[in-house]
N, C-alpha and C positions, 0 to 999 in steps of 0.2 A: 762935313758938319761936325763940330766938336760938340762933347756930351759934358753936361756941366757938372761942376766937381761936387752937387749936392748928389748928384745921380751915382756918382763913385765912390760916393760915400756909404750909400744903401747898398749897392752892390758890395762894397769889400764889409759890411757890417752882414750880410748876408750869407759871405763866402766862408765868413770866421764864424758863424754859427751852422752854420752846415756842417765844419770840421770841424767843431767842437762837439756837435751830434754824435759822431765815429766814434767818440768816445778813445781814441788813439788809433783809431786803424786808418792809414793813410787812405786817403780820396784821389783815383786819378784826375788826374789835370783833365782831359777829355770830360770826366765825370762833372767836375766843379765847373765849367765852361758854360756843358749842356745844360745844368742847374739852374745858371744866368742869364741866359740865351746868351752868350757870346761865343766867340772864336777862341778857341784853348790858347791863340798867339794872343792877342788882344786883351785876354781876363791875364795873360801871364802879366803884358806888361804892366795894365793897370794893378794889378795885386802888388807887385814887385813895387812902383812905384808910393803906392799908398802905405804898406809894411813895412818897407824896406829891405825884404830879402824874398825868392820864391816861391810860390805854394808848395814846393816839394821841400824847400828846407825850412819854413814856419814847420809844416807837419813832423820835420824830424827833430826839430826842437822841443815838441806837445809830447812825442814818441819819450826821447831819451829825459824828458822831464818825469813822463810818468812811470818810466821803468826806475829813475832815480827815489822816486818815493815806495817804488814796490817792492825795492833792494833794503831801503831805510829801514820795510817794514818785516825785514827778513824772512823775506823769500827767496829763493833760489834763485841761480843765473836764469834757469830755464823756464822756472815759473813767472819770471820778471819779462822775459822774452816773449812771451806768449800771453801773457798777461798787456803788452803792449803792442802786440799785434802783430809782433816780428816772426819769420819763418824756425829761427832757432836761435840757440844763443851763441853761432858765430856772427849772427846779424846785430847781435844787441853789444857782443864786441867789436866788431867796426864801428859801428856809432858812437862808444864812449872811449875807442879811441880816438878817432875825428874830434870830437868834439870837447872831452876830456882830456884827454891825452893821458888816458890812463882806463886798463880792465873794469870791466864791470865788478869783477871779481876783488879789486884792490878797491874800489868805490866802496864794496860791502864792507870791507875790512876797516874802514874808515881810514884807508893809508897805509895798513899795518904793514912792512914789508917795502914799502915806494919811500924814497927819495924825491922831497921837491925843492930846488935851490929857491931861493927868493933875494929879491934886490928891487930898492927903490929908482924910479927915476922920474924927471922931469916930463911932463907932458902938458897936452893942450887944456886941459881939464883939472889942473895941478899936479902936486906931489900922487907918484902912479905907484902901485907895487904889486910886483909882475911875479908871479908863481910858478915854474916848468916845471914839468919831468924830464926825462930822457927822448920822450917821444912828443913832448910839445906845449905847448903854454897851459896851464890849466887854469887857472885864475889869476885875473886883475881886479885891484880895486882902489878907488881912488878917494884919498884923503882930504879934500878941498874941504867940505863939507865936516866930514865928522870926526878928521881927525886923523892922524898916523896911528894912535896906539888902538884904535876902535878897528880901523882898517886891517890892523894887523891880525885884532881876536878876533874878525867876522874869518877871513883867509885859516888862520890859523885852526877853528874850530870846525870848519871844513872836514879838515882829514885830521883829525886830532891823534891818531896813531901812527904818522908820517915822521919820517927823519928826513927834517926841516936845515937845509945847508944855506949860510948867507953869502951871496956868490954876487958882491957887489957890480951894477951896471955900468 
């Protein structure tokens, strides 16, 4: 018997208020299942399918979002780490570099010190423009909508302390 997509609608509108509860501290999967009555396989897939990505990588998103505003608001690596629910702040630098591709500590800085090439290209969504470091994409943003030179100051104001190289695609 299939479960109609109102039912998975309450369910994931359930599951994203439960983790949002934690306040950042990740929920295990097991935890959020049991919450729902389901199986931790079956809340994965329906989660996954209605989000479009894991319950463990939503959470590390909400994670390195909120350590992002807790750096903004200058605090320390370690305060921001712990402030987010992380074991220390070798955990809060894995995360932002996974997902950043750049230190926590260069985030604070607002770039001071980082290198980011940047180059336009073509894509499915229009005119794209793709931002690296050395260690991996850090922002894209795309022009269709608001423009090249709006696209450039939302990227650019980012890391406003970065040395900014145009490393055509």
């Amino acid at each position: 018997m299939t479960e109609p997509e109102g039912y998975h609608y309450a369910v994931i509108a359930r599951a994203l208020r439960l983790i949002d509860a934690e306040g950042g501290t990740a929920m295990p999967l097991d935890d959020l299942a049991r919450a729902l009555n389901m199986s931790p396989a079956h809340f994965q897939r329906v989660f996954t399918r209605w989000v479009g990505v894991s319950p463990k990588r939503y959470q590390q998103y909400l994670t390195l979002d909120l350590a992002k505003r807790l750096l903004a608001e200058r605090h320390t690596v370690l305060d921001a780490a712990d402030g987010a629910g992380l074991s220390g702040g070798g955990r809060l630098h894995d995360l932002f570099v996974r997902w950043e591709a750049m230190s926590p500590g260069e985030f604070a800085r607002a770039g001071e010190g980082l290198k980011i090439h940047w180059g336009w290209s073509d894509s499915p969504f229009g005119p794209a423009l793709l931002m690296a470091t050395d260690r991996g994409i850090c922002g894209i943003g795309f022009a269709a909508e608001t423009g090249a030179e709006a696209t450039m100051a939302d990227l650019l104001g980012r890391w406003p302390k970065a040395d900014f190289v145009e490393d055509p695609m």
